[in-house]
C-alpha positions as CSV (number, residue, x, y, z in Angstrom):
1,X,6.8,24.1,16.9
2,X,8.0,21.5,14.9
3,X,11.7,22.9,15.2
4,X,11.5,23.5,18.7
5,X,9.9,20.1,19.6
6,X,12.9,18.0,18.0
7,X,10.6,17.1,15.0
8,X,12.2,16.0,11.8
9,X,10.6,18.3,9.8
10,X,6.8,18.3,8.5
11,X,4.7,18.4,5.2
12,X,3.1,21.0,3.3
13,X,0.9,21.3,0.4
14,X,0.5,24.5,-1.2
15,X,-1.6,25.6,-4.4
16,X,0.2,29.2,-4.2
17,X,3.4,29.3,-6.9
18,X,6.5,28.8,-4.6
19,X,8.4,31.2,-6.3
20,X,6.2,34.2,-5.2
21,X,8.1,36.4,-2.9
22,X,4.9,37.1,-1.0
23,X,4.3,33.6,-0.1
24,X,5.1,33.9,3.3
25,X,3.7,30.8,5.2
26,X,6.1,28.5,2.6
27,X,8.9,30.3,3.6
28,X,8.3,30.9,7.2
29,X,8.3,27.4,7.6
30,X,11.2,26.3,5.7
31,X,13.1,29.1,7.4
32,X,12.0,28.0,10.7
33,X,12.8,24.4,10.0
34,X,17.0,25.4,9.1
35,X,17.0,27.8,11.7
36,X,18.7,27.4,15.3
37,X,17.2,26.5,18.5
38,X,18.3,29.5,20.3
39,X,14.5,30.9,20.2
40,X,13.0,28.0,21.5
41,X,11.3,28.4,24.9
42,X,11.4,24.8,25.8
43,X,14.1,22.8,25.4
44,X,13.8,20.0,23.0
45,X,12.8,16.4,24.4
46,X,15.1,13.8,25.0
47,X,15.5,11.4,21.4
48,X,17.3,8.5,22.7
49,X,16.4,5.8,25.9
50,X,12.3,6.9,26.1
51,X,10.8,5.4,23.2
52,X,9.6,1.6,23.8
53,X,11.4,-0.9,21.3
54,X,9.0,-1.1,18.3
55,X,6.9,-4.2,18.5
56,X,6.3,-6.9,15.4
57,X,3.4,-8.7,14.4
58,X,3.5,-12.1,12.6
59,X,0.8,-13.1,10.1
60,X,0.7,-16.7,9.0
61,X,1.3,-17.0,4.4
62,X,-1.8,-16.9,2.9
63,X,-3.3,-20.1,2.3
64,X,-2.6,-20.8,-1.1
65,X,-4.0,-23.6,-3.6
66,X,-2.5,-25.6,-6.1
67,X,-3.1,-24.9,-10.1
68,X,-6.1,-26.7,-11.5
69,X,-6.1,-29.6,-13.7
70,X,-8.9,-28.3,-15.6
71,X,-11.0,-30.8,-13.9
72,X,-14.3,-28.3,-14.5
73,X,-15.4,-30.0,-17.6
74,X,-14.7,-27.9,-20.7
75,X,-12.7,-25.0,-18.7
76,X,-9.3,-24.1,-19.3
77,X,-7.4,-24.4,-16.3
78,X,-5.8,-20.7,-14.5
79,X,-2.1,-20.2,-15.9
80,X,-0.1,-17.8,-14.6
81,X,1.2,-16.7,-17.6
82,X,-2.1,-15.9,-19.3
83,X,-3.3,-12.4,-20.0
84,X,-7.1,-12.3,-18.5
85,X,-9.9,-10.4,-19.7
86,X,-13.3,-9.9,-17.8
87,X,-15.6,-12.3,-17.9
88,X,-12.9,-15.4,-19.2
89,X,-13.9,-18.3,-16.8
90,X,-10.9,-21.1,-15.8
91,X,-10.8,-23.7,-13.4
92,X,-8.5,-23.6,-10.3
93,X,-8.3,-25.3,-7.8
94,X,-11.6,-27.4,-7.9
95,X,-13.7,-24.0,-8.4
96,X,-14.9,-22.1,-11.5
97,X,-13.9,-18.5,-11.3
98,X,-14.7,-15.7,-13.6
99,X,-12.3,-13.0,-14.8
100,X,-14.0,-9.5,-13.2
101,X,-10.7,-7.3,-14.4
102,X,-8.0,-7.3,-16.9
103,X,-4.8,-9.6,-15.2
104,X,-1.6,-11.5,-15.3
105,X,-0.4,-13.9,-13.3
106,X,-3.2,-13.2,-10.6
107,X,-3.8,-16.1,-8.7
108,X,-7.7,-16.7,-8.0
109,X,-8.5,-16.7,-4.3
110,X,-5.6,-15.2,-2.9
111,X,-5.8,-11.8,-0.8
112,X,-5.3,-9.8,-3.9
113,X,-7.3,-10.8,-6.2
114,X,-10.9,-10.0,-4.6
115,X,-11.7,-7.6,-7.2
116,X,-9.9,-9.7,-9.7
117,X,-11.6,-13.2,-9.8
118,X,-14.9,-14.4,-8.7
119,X,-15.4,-17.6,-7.0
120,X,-18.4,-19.1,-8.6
121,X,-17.9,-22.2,-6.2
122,X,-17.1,-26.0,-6.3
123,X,-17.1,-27.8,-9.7
């Protein structure tokens, strides 16, 4: 089928030992993949001038925020350069956000870091 059909080739995942002789689904199909055409009942379909041209999408930078001043009273301000540790709490970007997950260089709020920092709100 895939051969036949002008597929590049396909995927398989096996928990038998490849090097068993008796194996004969592994080999029938890599056999089948190198083989010739010749058997095929259909020819294979065209592969150039039917596919539509492959359409983009544009998404917008994530809105990002600038370093805090540590203008939360008596919290350190986020540096990228520090190591976190759960529950360490820093200021960024007017907020207080605690540390749910060991990072670096993780900036609070941005679309990564959902697991990573929590936004405990305005401060």
């Amino acid at each position: 089928y895939v051969h036949c059909n002008g597929l590049a080739g396909t995927m398989m995942f096996s928990m038998y030992d490849l090097n068993d002789p008796t194996n004969t689904l592994f080999n029938d199909v890599v056999n089948d993949l190198a083989g010739t055409t010749s058997s095929c009942t259909n020819p294979p379909p065209p592969t150039t001038g039917t596919n539509p041209p492959p359409t983009t999408t544009t998404t917008a930078p994530p809105t990002t925020t600038t370093a805090g001043s540590g203008g939360c009273t008596g919290l350190a301000a986020w540096n990228v350069n520090t190591s976190y540790v759960p529950n360490d709490v820093v200021s960024f970007g007017g907020h207080k956000w605690t540390s749910l997950y060991w990072s670096t260089g993780v900036t609070p709020g941005s679309p990564i870091a959902w697991n990573i920092w929590k936004d405990n709100g305005a401060c």
